[in-house]
N, C-alpha and C positions, 0 to 999 in steps of 0.2 A: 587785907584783901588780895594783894599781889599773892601772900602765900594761898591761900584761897582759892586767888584766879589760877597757880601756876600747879594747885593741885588738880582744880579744874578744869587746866589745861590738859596738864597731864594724863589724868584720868581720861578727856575727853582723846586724848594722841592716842592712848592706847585700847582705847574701843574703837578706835577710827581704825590703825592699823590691824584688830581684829577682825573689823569687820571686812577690812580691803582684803585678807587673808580668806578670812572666810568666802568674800565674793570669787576670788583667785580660783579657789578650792573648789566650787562649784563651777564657773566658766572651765575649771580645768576638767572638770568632770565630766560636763557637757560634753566640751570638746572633743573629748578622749570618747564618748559614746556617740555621738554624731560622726570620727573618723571609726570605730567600728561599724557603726550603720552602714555608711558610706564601703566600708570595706568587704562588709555583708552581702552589699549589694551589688559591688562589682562581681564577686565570687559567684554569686545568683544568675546574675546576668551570664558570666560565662560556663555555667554550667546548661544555664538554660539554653546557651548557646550552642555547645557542644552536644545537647539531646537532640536540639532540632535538627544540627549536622546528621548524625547519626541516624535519627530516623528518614529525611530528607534522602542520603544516601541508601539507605535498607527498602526506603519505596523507589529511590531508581532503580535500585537492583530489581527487585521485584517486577519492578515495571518491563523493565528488559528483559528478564524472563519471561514474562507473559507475551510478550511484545517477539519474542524467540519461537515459543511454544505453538501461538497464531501463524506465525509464517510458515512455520514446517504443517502446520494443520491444515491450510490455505495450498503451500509445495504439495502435501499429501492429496488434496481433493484435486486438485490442477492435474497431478500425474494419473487417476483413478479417473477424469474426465478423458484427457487425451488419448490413454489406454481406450476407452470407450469410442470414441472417434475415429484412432488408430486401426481397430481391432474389428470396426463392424462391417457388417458383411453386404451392406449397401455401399457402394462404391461413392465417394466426397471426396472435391476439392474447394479450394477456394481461392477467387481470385481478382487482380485488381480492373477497378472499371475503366483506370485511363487507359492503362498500356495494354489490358490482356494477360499481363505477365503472371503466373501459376504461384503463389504465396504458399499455401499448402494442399497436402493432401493427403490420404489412406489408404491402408493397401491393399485394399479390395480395388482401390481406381488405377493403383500402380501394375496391380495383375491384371485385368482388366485389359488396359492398353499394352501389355506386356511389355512395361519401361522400368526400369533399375529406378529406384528410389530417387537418388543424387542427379538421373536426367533432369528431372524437373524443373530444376533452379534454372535451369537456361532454356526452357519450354516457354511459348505461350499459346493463350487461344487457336490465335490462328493456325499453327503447327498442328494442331488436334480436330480441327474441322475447319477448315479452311474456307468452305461454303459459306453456313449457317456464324463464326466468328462474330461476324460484325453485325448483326442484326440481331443475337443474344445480347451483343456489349449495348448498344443502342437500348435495348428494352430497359436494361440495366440501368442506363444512365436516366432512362426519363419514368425510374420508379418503377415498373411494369415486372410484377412476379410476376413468373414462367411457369405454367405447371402442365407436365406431362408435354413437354415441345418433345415429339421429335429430330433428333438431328444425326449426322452421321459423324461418327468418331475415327479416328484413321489411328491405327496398332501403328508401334515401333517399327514393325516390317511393309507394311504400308498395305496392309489388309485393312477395310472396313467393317466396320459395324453398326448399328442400328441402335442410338440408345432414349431412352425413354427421358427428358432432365426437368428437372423442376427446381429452382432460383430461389435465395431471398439476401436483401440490399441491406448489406450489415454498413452503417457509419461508422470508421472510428474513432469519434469523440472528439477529433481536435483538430477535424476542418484539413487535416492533409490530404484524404482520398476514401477512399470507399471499397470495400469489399464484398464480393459477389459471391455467396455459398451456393455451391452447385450438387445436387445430387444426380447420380446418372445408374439407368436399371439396363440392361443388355438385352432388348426385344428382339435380337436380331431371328433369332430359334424360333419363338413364339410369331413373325411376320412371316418368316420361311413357312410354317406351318400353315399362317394364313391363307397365303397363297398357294399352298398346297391346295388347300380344300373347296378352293373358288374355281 
């Protein structure tokens, strides 16, 4: 029996140790393909990383181009308006309702009162009708378009004229003040005339 058992034994040692080899062999096997998985999917991960970089940065790009393209589109219709403002042949300024002070204007209004461009910026209302100034700003501040007021304008050299002006109360948006567009027509010919014929 003992040889028996120690064949027994034996035999069973060596399908034990087969078998623990074999399990080895497999666990090792796993192993080694669970760290390829593992290593697959790091590589994945960083490629898939690196695409969305790539693309990510090709749509700012993009974007910034577009984002370029509108503003010079945007510069382009801005300069094609003020040219349009600048350029027309009804005399406009515009200006603020607290102080009076002249913000802008065009150069039909600069001719006009026969004033250099750059006078402007230290002009206001009152310097240009001294009269009628405060009872235009007045209208102004409590809403009241102006259409066709007469009022008397005074030239750089300090001739008058007679201009026809009609108003409107632009906000600008952010509660600081308020801007008065003014247009003015030169009747002074056409009232000479009038009273010509009376």
């Amino acid at each position: 029996v003992a040889a028996i058992y120690g064949v027994a034994v034996e035999l069973g040692f060596d399908e034990m140790k087969a078998s623990i080899n074999k399990t080895r062999a497999i666990v090792l096997a796993v192993s080694a393909l669970i760290a390829l998985f593992c290593l697959a999917l790091i590589v994945a991960v960083h490629w898939i990383g690196q695409q969305a970089r790539r693309t990510l940065i090709k749509s700012r790009r993009d974007l910034e181009i577009r984002v370029l393209e509108r503003t010079a589109d945007l510069e382009r219709s801005e300069e094609r308006l003020w040219d349009l403002y600048d350029n027309a042949p009804v005399a406009y300024f515009s200006l603020d309702t607290l102080d009076g002070s002249i913000l802008k204007h065009n150069k039909a209004f600069a001719r006009l009162l026969e004033y250099e461009r750059t006078d402007f910026s230290r002009l206001r209302l009152p310097d240009l009708c001294a009269d009628e100034a405060d009872a235009l700003l007045a209208a102004a501040r409590s809403g009241e378009e102006v259409q066709d007021r007469e009022i008397r304008l005074r030239k750089k050299g300090g001739e008058l004229l007679l201009g026809s002006v009609s108003t409107s109360r632009i906000s600008d948006g952010e509660g600081s003040g308020e801007e008065l567009r003014v247009s003015v027509v030169d009747i002074t010919s056409r009232k000479a005339a009038d009273e010509a014929i009376r």
